[in-house]
N, C-alpha and C positions, 0 to 999 in steps of 0.2 A: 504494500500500500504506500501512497506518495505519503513523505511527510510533510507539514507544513513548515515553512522557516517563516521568520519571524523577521518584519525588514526594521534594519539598524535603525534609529533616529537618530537626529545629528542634535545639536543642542545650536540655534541657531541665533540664540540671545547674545551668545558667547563670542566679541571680538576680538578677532587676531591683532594686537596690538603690532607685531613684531613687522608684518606683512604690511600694513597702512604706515607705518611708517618709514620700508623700505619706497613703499611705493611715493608718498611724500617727499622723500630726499631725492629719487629721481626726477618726479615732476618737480622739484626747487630747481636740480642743477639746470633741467631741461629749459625751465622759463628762462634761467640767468643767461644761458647758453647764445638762447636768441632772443630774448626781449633786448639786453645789454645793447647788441649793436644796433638792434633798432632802435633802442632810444639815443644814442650815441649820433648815430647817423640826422635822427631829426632836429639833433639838440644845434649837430652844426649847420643844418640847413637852413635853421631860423635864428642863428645867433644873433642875424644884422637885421632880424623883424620880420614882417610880413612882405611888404615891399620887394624886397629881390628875389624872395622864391616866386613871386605872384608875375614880374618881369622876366623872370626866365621861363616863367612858364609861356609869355607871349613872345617868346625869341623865335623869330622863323626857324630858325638851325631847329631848336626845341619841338616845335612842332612838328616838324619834315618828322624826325625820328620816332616820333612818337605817331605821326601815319604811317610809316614805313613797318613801325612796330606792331600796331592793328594787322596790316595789311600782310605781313608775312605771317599773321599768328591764322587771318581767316583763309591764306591757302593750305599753309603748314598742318593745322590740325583736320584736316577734312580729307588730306593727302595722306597724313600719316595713321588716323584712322581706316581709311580703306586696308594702305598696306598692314599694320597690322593686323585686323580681323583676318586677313588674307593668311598672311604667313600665320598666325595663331592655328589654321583651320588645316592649313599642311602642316606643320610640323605635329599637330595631334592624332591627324587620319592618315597619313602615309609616313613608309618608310624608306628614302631615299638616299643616292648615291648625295654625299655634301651636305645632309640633313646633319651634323654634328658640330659642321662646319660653321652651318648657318645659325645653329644656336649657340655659338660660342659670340656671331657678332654681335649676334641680337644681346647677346652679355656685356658687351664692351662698354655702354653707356653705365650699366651700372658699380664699374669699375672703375671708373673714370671719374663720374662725378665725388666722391669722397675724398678724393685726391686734393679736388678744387677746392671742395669746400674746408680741406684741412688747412692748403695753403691759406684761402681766407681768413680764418680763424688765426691761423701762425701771425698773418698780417697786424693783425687786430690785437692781440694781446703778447706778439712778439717784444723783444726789448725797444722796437721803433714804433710800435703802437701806440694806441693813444691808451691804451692800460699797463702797457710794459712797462713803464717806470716805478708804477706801483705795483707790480711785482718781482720786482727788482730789488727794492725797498723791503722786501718783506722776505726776499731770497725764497720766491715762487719760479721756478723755471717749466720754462715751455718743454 
């Protein structure tokens, strides 16, 4: 005859302090990480007031790029949408000759970009940044 088991309860009043607070200290470093240079970046945009952001923003040069930027994003993403979906649909349903090949390229960007983005950050909080000196100060090395 089957027996019956008896399902476990969990006691669900009960918080993991150890766990919220791991996960607390990652979203701190996470916000400092990137809010930091975003505020850093808008602090110098506006140091000299409203006026010369609001002037550069009516600078022809500013403008062109900032059409050009529209303009490459509404070919680029409808272009690279296609090929994606495309190549997503071969490399799941077939198995072909260069098919290992092609998902190593299709890897390349994601091997790439962290590269940049570390440079960036080296930039940022390197001894030439606009934080490196304060951590220098405090014998924080990059």
């Amino acid at each position: 005859m089957a027996e019956v088991t008896q399902l476990k309860r969990y006691d669900v009043s009960r918080i993991n302090w150890g766990k919220w607070f791991l996960i607390g200290v990652g979203m701190l470093v996470s916000a400092f990480i990137l809010l930091v240079p975003m505020i850093y970046i808008f602090v110098q945009a506006f140091s000299k007031g409203l006026m010369p952001v609001l002037q550069n923003l009516a600078d022809p040069a500013m403008l062109h790029a900032i059409w050009l930027t529209v303009l490459i994003a509404l070919i680029a993403v409808p272009v690279n949408l296609v090929f994606g979906i495309l190549l997503a649909w071969l490399v799941t349903r077939f198995n072909f000759p260069g098919r290992q090949l092609l998902l190593t390229l299709l890897d390349i960007p994601f091997a790439v970009s962290p590269v940049v983005a570390g440079l960036v950050y080296l930039l940022f909080y390197g001894s030439n940044g606009p934080l490196g000196g304060w951590l220098d100060e405090h014998n924080l090395q990059m």
